[in-house]
Jmol script that loads the backbone (N, CA, C; Angstrom):
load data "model"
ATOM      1  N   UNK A   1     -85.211 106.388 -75.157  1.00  0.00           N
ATOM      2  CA  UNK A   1     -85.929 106.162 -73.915  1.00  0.00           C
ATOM      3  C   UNK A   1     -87.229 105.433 -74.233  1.00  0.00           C
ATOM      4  N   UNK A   2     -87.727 104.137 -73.448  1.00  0.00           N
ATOM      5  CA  UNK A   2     -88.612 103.208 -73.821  1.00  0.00           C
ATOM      6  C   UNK A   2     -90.040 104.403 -73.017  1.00  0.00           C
ATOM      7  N   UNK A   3     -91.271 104.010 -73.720  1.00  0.00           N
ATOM      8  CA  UNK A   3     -92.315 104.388 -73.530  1.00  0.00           C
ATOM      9  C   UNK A   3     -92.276 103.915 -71.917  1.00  0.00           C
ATOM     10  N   UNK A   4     -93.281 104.548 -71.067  1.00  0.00           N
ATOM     11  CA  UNK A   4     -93.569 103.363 -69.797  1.00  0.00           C
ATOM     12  C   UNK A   4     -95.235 103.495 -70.014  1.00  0.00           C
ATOM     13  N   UNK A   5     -96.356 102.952 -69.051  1.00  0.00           N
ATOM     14  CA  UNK A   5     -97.344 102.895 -69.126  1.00  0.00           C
ATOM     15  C   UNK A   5     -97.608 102.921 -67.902  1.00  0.00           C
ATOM     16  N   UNK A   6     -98.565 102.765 -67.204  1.00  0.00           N
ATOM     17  CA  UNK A   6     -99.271 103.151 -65.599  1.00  0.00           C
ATOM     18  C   UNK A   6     -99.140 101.343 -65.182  1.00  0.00           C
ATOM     19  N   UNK A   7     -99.047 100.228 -66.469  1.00  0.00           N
ATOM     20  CA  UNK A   7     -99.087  98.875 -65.734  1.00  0.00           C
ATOM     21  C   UNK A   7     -97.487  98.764 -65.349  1.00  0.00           C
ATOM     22  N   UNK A   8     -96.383  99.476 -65.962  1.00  0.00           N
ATOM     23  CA  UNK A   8     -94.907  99.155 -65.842  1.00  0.00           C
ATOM     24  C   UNK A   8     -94.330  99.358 -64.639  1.00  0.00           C
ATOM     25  N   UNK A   9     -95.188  99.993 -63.789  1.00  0.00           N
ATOM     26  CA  UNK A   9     -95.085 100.895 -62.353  1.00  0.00           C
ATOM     27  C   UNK A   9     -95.422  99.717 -61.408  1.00  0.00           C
ATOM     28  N   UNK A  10     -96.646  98.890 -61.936  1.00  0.00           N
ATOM     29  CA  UNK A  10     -97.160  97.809 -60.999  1.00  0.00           C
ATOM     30  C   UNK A  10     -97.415  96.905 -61.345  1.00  0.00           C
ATOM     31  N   UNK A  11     -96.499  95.848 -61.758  1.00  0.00           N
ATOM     32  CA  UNK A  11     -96.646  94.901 -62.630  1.00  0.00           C
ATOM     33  C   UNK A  11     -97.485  93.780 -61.732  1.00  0.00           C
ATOM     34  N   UNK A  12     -97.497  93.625 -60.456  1.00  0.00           N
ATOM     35  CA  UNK A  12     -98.657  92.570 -59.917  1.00  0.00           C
ATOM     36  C   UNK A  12     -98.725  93.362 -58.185  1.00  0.00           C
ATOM     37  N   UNK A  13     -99.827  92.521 -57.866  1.00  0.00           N
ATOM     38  CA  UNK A  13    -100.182  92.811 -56.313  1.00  0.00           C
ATOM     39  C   UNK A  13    -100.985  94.157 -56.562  1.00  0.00           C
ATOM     40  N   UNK A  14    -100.458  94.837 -55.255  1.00  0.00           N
ATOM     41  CA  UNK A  14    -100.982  96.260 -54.958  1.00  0.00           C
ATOM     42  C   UNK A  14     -99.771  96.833 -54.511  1.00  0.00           C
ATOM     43  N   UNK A  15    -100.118  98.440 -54.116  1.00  0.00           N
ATOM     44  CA  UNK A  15     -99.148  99.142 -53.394  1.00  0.00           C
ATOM     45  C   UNK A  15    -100.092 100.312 -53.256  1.00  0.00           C
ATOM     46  N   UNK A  16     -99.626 100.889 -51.598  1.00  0.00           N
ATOM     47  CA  UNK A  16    -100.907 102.308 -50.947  1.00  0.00           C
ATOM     48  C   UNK A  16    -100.008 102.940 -52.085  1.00  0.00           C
ATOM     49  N   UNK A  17    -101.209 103.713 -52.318  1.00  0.00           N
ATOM     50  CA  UNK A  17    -100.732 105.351 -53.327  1.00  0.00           C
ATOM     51  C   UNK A  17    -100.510 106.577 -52.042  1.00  0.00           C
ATOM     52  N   UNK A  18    -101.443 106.890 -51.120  1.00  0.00           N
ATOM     53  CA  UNK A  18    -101.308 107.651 -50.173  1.00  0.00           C
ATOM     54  C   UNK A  18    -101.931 107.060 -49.468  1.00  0.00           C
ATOM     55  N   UNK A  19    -101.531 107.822 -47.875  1.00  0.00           N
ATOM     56  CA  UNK A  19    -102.174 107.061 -46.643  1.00  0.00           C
ATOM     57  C   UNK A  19    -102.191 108.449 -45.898  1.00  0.00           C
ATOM     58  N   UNK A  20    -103.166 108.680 -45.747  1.00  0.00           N
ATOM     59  CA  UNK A  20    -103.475 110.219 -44.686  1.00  0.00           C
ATOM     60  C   UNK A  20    -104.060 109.999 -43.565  1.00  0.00           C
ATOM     61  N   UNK A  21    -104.343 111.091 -42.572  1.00  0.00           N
ATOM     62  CA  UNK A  21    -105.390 110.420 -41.465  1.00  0.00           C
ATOM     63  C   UNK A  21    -106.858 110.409 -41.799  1.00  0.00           C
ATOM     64  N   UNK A  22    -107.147 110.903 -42.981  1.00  0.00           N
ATOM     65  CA  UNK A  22    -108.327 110.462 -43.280  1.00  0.00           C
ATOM     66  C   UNK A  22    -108.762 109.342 -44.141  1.00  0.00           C
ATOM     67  N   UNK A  23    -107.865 109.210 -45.488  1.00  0.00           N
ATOM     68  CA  UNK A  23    -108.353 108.192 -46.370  1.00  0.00           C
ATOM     69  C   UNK A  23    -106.936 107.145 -46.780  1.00  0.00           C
ATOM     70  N   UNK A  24    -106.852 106.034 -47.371  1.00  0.00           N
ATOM     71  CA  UNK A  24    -105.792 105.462 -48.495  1.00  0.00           C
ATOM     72  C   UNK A  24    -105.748 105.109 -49.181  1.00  0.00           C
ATOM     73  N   UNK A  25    -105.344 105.354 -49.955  1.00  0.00           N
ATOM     74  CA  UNK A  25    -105.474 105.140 -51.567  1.00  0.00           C
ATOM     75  C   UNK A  25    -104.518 104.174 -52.339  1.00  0.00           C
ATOM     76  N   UNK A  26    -104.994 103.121 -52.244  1.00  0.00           N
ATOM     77  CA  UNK A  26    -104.316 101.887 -52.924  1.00  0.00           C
ATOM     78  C   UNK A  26    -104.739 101.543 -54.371  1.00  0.00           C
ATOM     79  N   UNK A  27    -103.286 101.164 -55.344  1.00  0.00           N
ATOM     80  CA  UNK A  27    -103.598 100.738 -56.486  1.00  0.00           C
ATOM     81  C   UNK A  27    -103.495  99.098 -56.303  1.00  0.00           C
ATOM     82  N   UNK A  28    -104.384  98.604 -57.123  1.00  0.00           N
ATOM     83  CA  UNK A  28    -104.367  97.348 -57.332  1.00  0.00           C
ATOM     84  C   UNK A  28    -104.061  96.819 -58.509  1.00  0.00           C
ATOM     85  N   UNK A  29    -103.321  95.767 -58.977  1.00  0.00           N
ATOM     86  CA  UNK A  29    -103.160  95.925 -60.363  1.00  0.00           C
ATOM     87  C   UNK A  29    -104.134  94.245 -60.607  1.00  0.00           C
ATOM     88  N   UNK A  30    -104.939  93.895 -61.681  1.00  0.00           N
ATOM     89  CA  UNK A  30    -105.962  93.397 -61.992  1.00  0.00           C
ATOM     90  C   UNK A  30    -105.321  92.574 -63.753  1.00  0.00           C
ATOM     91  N   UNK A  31    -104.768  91.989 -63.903  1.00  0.00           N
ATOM     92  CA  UNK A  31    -105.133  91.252 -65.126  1.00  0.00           C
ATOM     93  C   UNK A  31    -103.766  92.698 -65.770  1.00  0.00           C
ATOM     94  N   UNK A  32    -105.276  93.346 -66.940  1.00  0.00           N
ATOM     95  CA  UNK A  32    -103.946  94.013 -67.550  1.00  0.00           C
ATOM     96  C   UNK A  32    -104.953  95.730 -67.147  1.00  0.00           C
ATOM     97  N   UNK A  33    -105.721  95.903 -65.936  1.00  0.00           N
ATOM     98  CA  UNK A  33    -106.332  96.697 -65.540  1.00  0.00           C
ATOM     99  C   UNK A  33    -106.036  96.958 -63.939  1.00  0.00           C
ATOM    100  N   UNK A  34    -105.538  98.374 -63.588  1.00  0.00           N
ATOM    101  CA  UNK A  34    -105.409  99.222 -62.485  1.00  0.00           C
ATOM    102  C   UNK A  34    -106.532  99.588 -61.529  1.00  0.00           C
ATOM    103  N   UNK A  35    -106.396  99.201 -60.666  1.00  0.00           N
ATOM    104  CA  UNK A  35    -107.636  99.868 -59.659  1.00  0.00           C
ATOM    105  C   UNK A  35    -107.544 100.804 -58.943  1.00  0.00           C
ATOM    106  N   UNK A  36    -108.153 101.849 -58.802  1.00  0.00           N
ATOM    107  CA  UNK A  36    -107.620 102.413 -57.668  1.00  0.00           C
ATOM    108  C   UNK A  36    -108.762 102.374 -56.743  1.00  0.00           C
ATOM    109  N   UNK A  37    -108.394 102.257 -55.615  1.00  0.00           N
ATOM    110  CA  UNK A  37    -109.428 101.773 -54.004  1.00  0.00           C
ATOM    111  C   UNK A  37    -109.083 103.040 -53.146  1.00  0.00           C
ATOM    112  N   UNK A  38    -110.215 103.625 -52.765  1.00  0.00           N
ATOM    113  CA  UNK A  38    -109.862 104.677 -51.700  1.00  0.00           C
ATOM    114  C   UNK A  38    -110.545 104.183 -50.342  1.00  0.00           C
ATOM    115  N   UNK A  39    -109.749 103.868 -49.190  1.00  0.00           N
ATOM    116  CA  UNK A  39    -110.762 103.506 -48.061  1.00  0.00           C
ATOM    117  C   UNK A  39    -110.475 104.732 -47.250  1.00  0.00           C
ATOM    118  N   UNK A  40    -111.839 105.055 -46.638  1.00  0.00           N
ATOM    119  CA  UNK A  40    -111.607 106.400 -45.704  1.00  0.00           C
ATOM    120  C   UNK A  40    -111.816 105.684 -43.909  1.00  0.00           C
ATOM    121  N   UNK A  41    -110.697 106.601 -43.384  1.00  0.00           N
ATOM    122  CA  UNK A  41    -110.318 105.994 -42.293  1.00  0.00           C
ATOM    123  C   UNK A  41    -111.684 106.457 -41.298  1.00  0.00           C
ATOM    124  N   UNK A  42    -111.921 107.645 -41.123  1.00  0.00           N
ATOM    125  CA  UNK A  42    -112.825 108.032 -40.321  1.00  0.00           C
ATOM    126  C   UNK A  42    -113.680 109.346 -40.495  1.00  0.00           C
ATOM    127  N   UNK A  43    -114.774 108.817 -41.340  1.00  0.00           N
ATOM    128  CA  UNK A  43    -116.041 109.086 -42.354  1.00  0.00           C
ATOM    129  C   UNK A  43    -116.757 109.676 -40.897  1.00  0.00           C
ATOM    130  N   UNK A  44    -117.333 109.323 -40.030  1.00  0.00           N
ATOM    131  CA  UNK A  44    -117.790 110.150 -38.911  1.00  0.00           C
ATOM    132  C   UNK A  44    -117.238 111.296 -38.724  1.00  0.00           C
ATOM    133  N   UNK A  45    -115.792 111.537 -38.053  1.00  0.00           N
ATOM    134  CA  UNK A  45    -115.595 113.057 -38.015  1.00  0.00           C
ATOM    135  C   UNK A  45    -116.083 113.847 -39.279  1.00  0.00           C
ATOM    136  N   UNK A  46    -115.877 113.519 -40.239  1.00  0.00           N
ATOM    137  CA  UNK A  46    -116.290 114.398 -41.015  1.00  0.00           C
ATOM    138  C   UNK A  46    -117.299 115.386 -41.123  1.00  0.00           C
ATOM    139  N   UNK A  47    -118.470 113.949 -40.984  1.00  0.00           N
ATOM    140  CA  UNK A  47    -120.269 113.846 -40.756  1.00  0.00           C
ATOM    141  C   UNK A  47    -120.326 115.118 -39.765  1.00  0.00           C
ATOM    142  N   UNK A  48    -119.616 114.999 -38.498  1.00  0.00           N
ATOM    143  CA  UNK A  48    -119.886 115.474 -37.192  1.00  0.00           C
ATOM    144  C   UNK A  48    -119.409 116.901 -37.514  1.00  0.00           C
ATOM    145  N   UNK A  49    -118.121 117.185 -38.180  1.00  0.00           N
ATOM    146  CA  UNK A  49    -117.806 118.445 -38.952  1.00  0.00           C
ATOM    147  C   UNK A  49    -119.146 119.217 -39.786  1.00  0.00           C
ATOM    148  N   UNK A  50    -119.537 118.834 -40.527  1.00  0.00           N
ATOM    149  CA  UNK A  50    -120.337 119.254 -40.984  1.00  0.00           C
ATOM    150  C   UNK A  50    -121.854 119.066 -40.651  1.00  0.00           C
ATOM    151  N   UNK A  51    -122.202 118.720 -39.524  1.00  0.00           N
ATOM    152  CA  UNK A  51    -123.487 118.607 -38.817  1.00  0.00           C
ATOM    153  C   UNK A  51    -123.339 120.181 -38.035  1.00  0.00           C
ATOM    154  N   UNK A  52    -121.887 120.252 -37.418  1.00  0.00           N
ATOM    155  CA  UNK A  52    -121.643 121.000 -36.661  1.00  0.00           C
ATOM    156  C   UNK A  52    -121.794 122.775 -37.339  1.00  0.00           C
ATOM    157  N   UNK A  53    -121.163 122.639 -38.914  1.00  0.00           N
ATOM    158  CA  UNK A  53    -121.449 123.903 -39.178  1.00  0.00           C
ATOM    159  C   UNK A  53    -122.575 123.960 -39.996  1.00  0.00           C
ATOM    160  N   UNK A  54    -123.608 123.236 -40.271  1.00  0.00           N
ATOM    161  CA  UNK A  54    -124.839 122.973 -40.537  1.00  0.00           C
ATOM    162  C   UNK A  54    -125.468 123.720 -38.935  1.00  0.00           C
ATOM    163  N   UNK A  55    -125.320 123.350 -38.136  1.00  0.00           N
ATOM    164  CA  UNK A  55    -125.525 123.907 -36.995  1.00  0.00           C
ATOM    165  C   UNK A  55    -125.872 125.748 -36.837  1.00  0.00           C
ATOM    166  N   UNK A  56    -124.034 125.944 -37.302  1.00  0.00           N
ATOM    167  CA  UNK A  56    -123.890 127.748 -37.024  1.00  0.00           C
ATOM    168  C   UNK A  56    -124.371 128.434 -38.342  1.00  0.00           C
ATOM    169  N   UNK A  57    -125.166 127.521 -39.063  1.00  0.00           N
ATOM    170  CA  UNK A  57    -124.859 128.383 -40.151  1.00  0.00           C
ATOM    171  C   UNK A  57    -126.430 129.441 -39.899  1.00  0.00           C
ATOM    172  N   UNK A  58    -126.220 130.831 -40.483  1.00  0.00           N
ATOM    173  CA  UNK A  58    -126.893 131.629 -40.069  1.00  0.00           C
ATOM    174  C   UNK A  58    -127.534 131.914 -41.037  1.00  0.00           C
ATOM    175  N   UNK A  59    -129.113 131.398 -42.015  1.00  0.00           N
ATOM    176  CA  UNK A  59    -129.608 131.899 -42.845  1.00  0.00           C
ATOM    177  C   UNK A  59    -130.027 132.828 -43.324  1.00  0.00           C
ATOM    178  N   UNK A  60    -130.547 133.856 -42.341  1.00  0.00           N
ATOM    179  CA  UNK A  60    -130.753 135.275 -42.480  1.00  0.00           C
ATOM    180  C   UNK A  60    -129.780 136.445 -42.313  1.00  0.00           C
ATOM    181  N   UNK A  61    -128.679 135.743 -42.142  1.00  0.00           N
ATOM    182  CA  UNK A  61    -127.490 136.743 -41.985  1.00  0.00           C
ATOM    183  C   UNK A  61    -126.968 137.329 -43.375  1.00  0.00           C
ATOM    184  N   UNK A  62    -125.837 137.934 -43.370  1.00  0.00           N
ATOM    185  CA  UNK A  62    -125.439 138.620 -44.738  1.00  0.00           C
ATOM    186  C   UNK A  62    -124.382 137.351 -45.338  1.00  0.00           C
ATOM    187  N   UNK A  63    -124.449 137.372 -46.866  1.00  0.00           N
ATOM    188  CA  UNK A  63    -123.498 136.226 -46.705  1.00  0.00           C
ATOM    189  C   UNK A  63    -122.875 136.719 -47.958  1.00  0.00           C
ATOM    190  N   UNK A  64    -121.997 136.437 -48.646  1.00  0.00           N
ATOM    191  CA  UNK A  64    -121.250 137.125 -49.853  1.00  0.00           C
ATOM    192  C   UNK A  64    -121.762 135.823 -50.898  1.00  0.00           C
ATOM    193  N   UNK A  65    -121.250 136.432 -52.264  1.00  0.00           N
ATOM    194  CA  UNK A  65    -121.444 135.022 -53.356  1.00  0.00           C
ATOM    195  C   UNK A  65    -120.989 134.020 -53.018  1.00  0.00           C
ATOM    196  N   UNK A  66    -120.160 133.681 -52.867  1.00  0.00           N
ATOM    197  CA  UNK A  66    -119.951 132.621 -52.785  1.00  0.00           C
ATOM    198  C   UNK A  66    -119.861 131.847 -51.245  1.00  0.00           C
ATOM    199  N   UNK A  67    -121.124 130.992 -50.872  1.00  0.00           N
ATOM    200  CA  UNK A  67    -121.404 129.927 -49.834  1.00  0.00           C
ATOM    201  C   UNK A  67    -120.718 128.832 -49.490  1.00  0.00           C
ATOM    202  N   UNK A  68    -120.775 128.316 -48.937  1.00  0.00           N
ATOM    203  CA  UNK A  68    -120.077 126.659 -48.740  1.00  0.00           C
ATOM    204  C   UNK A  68    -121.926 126.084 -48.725  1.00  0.00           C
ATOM    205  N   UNK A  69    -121.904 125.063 -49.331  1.00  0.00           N
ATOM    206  CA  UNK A  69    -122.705 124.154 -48.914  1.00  0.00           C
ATOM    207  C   UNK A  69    -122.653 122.966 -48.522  1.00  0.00           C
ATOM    208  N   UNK A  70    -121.348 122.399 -49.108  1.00  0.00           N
ATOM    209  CA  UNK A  70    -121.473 121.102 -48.877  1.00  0.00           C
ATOM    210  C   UNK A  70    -119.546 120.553 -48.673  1.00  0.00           C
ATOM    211  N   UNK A  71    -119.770 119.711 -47.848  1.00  0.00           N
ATOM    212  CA  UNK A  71    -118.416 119.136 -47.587  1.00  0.00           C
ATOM    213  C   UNK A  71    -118.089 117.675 -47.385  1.00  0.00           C
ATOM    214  N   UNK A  72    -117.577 116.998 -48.888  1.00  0.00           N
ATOM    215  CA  UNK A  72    -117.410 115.527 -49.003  1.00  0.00           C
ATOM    216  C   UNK A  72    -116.432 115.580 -49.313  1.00  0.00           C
ATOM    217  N   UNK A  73    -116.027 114.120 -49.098  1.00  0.00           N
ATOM    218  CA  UNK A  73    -114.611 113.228 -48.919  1.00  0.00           C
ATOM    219  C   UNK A  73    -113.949 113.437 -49.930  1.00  0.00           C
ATOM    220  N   UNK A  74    -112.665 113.519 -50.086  1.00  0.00           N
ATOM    221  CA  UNK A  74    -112.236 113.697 -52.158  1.00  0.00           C
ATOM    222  C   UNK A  74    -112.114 112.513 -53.044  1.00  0.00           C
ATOM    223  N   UNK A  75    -112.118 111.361 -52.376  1.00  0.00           N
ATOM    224  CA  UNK A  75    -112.762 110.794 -52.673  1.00  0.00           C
ATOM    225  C   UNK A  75    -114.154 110.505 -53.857  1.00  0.00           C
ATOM    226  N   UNK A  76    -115.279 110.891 -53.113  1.00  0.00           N
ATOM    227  CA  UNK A  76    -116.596 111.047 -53.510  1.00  0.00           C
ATOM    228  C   UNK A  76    -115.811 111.840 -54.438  1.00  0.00           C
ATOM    229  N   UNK A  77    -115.713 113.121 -54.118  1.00  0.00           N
ATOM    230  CA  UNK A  77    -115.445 114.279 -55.175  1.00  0.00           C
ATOM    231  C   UNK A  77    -115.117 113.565 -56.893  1.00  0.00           C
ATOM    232  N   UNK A  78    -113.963 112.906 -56.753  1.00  0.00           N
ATOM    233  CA  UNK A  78    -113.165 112.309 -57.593  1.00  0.00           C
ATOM    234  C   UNK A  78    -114.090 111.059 -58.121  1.00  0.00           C
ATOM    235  N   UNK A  79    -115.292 110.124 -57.623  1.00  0.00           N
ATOM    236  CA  UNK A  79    -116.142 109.461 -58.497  1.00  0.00           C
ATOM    237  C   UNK A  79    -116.907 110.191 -59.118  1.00  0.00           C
ATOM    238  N   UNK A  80    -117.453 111.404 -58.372  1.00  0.00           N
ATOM    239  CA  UNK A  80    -118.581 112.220 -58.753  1.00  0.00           C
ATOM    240  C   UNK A  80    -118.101 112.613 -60.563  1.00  0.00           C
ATOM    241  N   UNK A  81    -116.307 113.149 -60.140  1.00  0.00           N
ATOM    242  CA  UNK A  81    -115.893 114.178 -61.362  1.00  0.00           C
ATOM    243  C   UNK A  81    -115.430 112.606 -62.175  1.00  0.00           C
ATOM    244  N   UNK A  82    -115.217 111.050 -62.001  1.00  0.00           N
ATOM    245  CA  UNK A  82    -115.078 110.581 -63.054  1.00  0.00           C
ATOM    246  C   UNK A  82    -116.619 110.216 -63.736  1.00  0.00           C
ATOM    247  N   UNK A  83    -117.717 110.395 -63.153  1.00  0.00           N
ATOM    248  CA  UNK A  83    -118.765 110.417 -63.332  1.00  0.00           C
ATOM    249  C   UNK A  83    -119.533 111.148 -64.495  1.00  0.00           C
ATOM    250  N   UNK A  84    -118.694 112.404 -64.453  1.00  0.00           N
ATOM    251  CA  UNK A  84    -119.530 113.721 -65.346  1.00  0.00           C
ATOM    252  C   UNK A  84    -120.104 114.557 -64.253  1.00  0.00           C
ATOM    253  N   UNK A  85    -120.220 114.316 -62.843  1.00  0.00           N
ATOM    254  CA  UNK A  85    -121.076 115.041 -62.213  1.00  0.00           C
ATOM    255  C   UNK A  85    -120.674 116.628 -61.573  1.00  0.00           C
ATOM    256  N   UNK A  86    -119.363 116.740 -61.423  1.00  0.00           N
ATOM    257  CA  UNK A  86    -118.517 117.561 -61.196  1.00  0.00           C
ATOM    258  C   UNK A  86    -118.763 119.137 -62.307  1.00  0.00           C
ATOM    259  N   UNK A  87    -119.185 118.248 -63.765  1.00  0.00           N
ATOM    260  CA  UNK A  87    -118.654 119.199 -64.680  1.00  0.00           C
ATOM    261  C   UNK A  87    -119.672 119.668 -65.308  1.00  0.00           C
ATOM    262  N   UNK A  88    -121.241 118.805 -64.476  1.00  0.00           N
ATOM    263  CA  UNK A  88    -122.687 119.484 -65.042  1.00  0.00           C
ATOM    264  C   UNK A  88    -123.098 119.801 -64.225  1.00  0.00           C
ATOM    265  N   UNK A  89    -123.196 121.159 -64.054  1.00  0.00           N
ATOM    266  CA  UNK A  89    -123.987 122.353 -62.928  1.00  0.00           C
ATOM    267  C   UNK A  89    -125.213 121.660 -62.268  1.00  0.00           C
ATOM    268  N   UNK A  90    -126.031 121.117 -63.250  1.00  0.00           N
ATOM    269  CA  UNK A  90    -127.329 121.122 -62.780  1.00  0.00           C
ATOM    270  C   UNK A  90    -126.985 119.663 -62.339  1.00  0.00           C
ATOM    271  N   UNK A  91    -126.414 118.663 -62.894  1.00  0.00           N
ATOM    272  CA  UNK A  91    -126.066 117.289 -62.211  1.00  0.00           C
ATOM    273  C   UNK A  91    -126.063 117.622 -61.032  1.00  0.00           C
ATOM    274  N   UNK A  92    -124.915 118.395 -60.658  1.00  0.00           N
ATOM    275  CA  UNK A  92    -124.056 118.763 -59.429  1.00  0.00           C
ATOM    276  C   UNK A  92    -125.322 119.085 -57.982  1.00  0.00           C
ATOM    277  N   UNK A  93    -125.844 120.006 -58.647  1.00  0.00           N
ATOM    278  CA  UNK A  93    -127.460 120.402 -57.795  1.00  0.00           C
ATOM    279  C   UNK A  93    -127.785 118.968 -57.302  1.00  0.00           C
ATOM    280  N   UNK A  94    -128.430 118.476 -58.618  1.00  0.00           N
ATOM    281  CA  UNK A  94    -129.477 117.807 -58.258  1.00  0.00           C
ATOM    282  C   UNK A  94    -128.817 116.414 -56.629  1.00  0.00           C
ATOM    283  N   UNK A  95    -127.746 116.186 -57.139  1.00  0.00           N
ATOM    284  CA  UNK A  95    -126.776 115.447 -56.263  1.00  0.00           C
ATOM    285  C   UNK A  95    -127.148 116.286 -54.937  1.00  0.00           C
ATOM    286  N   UNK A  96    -126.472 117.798 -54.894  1.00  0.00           N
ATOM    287  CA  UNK A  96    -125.804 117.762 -53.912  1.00  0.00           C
ATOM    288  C   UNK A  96    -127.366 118.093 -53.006  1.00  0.00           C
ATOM    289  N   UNK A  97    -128.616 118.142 -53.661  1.00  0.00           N
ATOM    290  CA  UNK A  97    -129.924 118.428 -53.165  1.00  0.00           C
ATOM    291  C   UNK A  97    -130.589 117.020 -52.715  1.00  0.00           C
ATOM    292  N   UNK A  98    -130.470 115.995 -53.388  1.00  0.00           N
ATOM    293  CA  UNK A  98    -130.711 114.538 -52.992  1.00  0.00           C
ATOM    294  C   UNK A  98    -130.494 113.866 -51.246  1.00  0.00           C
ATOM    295  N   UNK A  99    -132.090 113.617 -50.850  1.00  0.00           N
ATOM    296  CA  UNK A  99    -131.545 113.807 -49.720  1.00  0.00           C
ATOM    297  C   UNK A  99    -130.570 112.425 -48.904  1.00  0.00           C
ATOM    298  N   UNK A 100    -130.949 111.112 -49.914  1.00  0.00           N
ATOM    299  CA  UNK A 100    -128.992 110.552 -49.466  1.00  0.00           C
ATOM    300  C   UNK A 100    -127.996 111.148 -49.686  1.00  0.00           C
ATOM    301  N   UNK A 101    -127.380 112.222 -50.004  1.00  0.00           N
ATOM    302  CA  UNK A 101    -126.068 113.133 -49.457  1.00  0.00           C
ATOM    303  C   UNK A 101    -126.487 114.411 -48.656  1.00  0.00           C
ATOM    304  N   UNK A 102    -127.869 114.077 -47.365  1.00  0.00           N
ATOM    305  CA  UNK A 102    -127.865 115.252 -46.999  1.00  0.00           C
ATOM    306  C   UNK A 102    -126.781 115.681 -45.782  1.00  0.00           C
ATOM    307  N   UNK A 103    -126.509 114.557 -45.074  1.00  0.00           N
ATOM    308  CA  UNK A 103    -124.979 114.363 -44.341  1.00  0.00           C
ATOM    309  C   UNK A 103    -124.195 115.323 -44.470  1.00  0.00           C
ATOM    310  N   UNK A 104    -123.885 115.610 -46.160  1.00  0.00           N
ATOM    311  CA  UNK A 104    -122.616 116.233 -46.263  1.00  0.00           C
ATOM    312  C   UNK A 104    -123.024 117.494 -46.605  1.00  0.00           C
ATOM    313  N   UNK A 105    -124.349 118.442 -46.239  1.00  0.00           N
ATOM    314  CA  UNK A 105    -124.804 119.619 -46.433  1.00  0.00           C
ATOM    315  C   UNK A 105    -124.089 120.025 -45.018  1.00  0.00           C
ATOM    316  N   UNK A 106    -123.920 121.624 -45.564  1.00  0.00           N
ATOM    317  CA  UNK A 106    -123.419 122.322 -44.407  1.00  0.00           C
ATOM    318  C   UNK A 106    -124.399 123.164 -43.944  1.00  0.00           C
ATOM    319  N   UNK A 107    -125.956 123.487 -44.596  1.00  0.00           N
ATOM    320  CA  UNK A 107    -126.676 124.861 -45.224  1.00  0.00           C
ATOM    321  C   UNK A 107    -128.085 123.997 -45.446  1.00  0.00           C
ATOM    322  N   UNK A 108    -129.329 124.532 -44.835  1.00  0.00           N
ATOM    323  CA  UNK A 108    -130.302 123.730 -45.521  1.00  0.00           C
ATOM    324  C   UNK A 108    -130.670 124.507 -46.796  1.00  0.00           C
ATOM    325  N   UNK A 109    -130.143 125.455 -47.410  1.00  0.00           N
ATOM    326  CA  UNK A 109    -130.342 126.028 -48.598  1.00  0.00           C
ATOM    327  C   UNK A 109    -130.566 124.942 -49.815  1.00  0.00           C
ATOM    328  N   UNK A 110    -131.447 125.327 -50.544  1.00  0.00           N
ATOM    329  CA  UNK A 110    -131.816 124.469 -52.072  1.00  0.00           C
ATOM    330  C   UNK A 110    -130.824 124.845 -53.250  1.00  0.00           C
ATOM    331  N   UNK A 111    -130.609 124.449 -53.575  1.00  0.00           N
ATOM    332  CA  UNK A 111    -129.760 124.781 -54.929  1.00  0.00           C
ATOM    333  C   UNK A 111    -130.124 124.661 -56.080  1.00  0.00           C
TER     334      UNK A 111
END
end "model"
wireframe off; spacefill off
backbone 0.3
color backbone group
């Protein structure tokens, strides 16, 4: 059985990898390099999702260990974690405390 490689799959053009109602994920194939492109269909609901429970969220209430704070695209998620940012705690903070991603806070809590 011959080896295959990730270019043997897509030898030219593109082709969607997934298509959801939120994002799609197309490979592109480039020379002798793969792309992958995520376009998100509709980045507002999201926003509006999480404005909304940014909204209810109740700071002085009782809350268990573990919080939600923040809610982004998987996408993001997936640059963040090819990034390193995913896998350093304090990276992760400082990101998810930065206030260009304050959008995707659910909590005005500091981290």
């Amino acid at each position: 059985m011959d080896n295959f490689h990730a270019g043997d799959l897509l030898q030219s053009g593109s082709v969607v990898w997934e298509d959801t109602p939120t994002h799609t994920v197309t490979l592109i194939r480039d020379g002798d390099k793969i792309i992958v492109k995520t376009d998100y269909k509709n980045m507002q609901a999201m926003l509006d999702a999480n404005a909304a429970e940014s909204s209810d969220f109740n700071q002085t209430g009782k809350h268990s260990d573990v919080v939600k704070v923040a809610g982004i695209p998987i996408g993001l998620y997936f640059d963040w974690k090819r990034d390193g940012i995913t896998d350093d705690p304090e990276a992760l903070k400082r990101r998810l405390n930065d206030a260009d991603y304050a959008k995707f806070r659910v909590n005005n809590w500091r981290l």
